[in-house]
C-alpha positions as a Markdown table, in Angstrom:
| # | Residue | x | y | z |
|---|---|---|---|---|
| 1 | Unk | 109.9 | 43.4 | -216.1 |
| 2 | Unk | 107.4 | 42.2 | -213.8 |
| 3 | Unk | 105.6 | 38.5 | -214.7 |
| 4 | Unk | 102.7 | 37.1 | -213.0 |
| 5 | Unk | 103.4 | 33.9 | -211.0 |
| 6 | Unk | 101.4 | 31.8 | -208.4 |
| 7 | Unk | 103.0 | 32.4 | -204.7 |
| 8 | Unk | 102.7 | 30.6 | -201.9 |
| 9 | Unk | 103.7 | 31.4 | -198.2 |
| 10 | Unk | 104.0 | 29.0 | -195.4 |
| 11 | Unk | 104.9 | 28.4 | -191.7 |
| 12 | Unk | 105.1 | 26.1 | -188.7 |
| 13 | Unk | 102.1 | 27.4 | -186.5 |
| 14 | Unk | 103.4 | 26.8 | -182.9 |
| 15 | Unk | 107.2 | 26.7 | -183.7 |
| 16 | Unk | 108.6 | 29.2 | -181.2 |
| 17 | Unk | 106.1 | 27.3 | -178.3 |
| 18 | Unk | 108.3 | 23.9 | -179.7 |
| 19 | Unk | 111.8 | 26.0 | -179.5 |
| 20 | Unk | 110.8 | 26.6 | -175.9 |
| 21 | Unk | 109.8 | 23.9 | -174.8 |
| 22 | Unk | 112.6 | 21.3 | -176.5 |
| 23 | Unk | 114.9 | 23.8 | -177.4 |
| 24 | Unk | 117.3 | 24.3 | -180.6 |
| 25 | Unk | 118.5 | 21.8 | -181.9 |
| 26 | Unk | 114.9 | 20.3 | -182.1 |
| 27 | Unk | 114.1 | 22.7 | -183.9 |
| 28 | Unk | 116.6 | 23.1 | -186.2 |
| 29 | Unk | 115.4 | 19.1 | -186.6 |
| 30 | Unk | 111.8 | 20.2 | -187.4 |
| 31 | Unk | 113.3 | 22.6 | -189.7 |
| 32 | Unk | 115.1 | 19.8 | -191.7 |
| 33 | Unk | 112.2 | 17.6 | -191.8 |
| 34 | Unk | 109.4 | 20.5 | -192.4 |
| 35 | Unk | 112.2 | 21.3 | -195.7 |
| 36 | Unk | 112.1 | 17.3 | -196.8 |
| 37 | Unk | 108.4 | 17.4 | -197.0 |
| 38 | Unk | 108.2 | 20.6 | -198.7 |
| 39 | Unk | 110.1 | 19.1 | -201.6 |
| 40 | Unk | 108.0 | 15.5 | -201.5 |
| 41 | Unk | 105.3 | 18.2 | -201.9 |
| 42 | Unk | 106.4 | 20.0 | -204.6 |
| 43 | Unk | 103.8 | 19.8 | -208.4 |
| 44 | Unk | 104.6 | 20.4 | -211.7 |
| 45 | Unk | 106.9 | 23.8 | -211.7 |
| 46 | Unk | 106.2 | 24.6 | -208.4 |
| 47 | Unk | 109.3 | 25.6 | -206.5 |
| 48 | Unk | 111.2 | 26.4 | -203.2 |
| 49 | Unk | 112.1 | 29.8 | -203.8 |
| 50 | Unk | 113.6 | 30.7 | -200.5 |
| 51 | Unk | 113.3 | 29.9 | -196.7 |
| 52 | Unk | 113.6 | 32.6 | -193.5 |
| 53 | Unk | 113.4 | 30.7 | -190.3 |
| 54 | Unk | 110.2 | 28.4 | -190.3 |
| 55 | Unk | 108.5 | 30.4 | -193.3 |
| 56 | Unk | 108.9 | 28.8 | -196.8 |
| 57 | Unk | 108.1 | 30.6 | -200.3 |
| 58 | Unk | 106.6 | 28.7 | -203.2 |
| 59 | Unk | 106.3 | 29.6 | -206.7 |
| 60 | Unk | 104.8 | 28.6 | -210.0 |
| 61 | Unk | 103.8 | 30.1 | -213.3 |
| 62 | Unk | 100.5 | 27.5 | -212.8 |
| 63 | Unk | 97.8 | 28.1 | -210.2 |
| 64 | Unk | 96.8 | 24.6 | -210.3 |
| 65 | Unk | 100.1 | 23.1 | -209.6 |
| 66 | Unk | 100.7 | 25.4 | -206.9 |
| 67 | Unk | 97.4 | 24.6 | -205.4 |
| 68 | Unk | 98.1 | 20.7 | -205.7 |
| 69 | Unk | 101.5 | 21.4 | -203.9 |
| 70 | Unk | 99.0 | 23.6 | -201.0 |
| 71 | Unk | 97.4 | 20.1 | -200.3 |
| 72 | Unk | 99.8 | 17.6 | -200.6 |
| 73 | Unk | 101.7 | 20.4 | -197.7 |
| 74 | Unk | 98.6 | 20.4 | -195.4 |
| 75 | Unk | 98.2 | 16.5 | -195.8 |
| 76 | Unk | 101.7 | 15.2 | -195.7 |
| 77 | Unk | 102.7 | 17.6 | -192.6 |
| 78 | Unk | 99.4 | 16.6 | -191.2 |
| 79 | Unk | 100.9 | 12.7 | -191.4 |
| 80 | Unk | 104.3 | 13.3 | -189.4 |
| 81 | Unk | 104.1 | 12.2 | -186.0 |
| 82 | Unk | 105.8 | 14.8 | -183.5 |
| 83 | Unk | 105.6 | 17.9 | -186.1 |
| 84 | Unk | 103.4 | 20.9 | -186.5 |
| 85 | Unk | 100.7 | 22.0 | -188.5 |
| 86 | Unk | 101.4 | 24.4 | -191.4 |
| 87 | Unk | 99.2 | 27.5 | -191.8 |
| 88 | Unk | 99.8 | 29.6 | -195.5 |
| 89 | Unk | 98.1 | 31.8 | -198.3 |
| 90 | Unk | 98.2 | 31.8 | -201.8 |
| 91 | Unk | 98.1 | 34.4 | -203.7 |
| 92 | Unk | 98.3 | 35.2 | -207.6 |
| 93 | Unk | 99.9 | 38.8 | -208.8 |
| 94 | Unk | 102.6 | 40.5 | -210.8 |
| 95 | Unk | 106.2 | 40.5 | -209.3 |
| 96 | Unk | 109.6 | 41.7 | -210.2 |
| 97 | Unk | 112.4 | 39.2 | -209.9 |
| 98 | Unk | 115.8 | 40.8 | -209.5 |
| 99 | Unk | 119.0 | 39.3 | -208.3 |
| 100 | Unk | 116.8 | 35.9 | -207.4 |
| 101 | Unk | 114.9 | 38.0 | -205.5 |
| 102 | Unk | 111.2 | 39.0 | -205.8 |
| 103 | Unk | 109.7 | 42.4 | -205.2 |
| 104 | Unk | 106.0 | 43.7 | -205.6 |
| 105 | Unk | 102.8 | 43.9 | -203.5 |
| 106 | Unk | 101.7 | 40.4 | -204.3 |
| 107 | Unk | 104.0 | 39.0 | -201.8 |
| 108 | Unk | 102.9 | 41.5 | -199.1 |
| 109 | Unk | 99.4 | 40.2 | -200.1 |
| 110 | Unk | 100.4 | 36.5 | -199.8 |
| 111 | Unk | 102.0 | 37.2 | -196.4 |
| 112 | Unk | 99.0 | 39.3 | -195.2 |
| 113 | Unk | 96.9 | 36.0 | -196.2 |
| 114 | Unk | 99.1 | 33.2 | -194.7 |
| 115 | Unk | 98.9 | 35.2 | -191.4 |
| 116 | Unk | 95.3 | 35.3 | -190.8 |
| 117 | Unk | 95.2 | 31.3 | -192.0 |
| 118 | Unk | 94.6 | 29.6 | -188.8 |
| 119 | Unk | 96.6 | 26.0 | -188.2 |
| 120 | Unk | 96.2 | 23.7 | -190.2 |
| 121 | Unk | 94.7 | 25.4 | -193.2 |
| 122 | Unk | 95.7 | 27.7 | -196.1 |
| 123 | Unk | 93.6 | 30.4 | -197.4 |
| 124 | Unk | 93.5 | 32.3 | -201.0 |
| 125 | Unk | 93.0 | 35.2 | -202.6 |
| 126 | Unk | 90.0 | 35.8 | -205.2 |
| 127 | Unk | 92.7 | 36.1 | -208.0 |
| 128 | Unk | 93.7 | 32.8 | -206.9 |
| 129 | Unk | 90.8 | 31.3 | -207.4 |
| 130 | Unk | 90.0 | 33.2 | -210.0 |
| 131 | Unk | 93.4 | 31.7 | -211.7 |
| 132 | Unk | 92.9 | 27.9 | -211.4 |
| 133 | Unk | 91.8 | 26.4 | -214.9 |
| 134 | Unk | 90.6 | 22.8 | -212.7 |
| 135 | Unk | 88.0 | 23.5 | -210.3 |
| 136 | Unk | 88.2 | 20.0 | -209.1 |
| 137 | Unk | 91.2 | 20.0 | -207.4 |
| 138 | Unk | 89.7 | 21.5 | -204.6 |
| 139 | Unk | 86.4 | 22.8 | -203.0 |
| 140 | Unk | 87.1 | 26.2 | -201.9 |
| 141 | Unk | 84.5 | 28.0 | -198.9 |
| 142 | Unk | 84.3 | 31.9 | -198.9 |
| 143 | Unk | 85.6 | 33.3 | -195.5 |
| 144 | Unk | 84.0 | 36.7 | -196.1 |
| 145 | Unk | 86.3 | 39.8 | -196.4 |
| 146 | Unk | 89.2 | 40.7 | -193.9 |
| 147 | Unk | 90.9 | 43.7 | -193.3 |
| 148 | Unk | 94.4 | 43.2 | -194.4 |
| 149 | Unk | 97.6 | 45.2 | -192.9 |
| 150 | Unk | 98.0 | 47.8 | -195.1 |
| 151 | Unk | 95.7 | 47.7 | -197.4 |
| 152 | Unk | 93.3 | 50.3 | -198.3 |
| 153 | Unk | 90.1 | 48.0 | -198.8 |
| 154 | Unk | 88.7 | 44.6 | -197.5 |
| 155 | Unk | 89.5 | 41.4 | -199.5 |
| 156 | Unk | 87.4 | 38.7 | -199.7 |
| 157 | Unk | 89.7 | 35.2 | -199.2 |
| 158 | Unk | 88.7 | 31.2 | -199.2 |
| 159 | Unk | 89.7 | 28.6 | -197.5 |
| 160 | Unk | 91.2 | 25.1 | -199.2 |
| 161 | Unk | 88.9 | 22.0 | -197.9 |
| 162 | Unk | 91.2 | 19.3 | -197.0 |
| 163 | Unk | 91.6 | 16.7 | -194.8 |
| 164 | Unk | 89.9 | 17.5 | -191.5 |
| 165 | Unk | 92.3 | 18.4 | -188.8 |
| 166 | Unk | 89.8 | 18.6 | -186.3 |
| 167 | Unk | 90.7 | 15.3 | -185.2 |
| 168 | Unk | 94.1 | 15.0 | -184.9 |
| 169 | Unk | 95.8 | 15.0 | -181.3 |
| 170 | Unk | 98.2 | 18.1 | -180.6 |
| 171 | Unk | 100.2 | 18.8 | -177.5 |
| 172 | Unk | 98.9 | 22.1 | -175.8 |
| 173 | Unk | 102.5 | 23.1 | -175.1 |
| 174 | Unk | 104.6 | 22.7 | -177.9 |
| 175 | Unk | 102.0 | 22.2 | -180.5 |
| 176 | Unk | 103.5 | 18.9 | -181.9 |
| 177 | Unk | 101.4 | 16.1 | -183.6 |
| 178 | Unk | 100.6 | 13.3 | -181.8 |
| 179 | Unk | 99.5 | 10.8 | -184.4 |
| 180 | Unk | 99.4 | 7.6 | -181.6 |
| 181 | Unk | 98.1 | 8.1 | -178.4 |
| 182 | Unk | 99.9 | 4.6 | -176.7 |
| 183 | Unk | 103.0 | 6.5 | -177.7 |
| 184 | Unk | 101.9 | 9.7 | -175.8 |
| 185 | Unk | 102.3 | 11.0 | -172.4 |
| 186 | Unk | 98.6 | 11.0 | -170.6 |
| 187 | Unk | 97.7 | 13.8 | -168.3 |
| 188 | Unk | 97.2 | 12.0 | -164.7 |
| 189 | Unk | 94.0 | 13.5 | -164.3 |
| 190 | Unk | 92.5 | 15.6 | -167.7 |
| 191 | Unk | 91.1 | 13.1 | -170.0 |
| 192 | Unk | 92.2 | 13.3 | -173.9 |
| 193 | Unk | 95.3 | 15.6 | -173.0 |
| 194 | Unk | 98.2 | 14.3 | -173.9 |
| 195 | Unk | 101.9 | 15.1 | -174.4 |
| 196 | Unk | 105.3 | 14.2 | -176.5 |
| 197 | Unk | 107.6 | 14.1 | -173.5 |
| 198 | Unk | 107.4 | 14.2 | -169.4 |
| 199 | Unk | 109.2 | 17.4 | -170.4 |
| 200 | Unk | 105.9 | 19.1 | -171.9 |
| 201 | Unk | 103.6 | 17.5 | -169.2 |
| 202 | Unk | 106.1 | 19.4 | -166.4 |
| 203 | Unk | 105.7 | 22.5 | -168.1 |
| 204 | Unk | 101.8 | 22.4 | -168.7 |
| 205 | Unk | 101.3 | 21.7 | -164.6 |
| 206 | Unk | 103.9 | 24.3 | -163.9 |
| 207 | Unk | 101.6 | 27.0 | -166.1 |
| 208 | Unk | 98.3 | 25.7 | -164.3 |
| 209 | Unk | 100.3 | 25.9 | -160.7 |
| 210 | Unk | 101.5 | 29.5 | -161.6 |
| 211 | Unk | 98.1 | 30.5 | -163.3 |
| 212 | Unk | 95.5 | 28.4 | -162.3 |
| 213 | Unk | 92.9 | 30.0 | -164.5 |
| 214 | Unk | 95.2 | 29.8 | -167.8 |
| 215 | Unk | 93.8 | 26.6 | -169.4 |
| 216 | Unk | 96.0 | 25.8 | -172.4 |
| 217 | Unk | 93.6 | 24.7 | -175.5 |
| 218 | Unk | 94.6 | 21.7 | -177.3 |
């Protein structure tokens, strides 16, 4: 019998830049850590349901815990020095749970939605919204409507207003978090570009030396 449940999906934006650039075993490391803040994140009955490579699932019979557990995600990731930003959707539908498993559209949805979120921020559907009881927990701004894969019309989604992340410092190779800049690599000559390791800084000149028009964004 299928119920109707809260989901979330969420991933590491920039984790298989990091596996290149440091390799495995940091990433299994990030994988460990992005797992421990996932549970500090968790609200009410909001739960890990399962975890395939750097994408988690979250559910909850309650919108508004799930929603909570969205921000405290963004913000706490947002605070780790050395990690990445999370992207994710959220999504509210039917779904069939069957040998701990869960089947039904409203996943596809949630994953169609988590993949347009850019870094850094989660975006809903309107049956989200449309689900959460407090409407102060968070502001949430219209995006227009998006053609989804595989689905037959356009959906209108919104975005949850956090915590800027305009601001924050990210290495333009591996996509890591630089939370203090005395700590970080400077470039020798590019002003407010800075990296983790000599090991990022190497690459970056390497890309420039071989593509000299290829400007990594940071």
């Amino acid at each position: 019998m299928e119920k109707n449940l809260a989901i979330l999906i969420a991933d590491l934006s920039g984790y298989t830049a990091l596996t290149e650039a440091h390799g495995a075993i940091s990433a299994a490391d990030l994988i460990e850590k992005f797992l421990k803040i996932v549970q500090e994140s968790l609200v009410g009955d909001s739960h890990l349901h399962q975890r395939r490579g750097d994408e988690v699932m979250i559910i909850s019979e309650s919108a508004d815990s799930l929603l909570s557990t969205a921000l405290l995600l963004l913000r706490n990731s947002a605070k780790e020095n050395n990690f990445l930003l999370l992207h994710g959707g959220l999504h509210c539908g039917p779904v069939l749970k069957r040998d701990n498993e869960y089947f039904g559209s409203a996943i596809n949805f949630t994953a169609r939605i988590a993949a347009k979120a850019g870094a850094g921020t989660f975006w809903c559907s309107r049956e989200f919204r449309d689900s959460i009881k407090d409407s102060n927990l968070c502001p949430l701004t219209s995006m227009g409507t998006h053609e989804l894969k595989n689905m037959l019309e356009e959906k209108e989604v919104f975005q949850l207003v956090s915590d800027p992340t305009n601001f924050l410092t990210i290495d333009p190779v591996c996509r890591m978090l630089i939370q203090s800049k005395q700590k970080a690599i400077p470039h020798p000559r590019e002003r407010e570009v800075f990296f983790c390791s000599e090991n990022c800084l190497d690459i970056y000149e390497s890309n420039k030396a071989k593509n000299p028009g290829n400007v990594l964004s940071t």
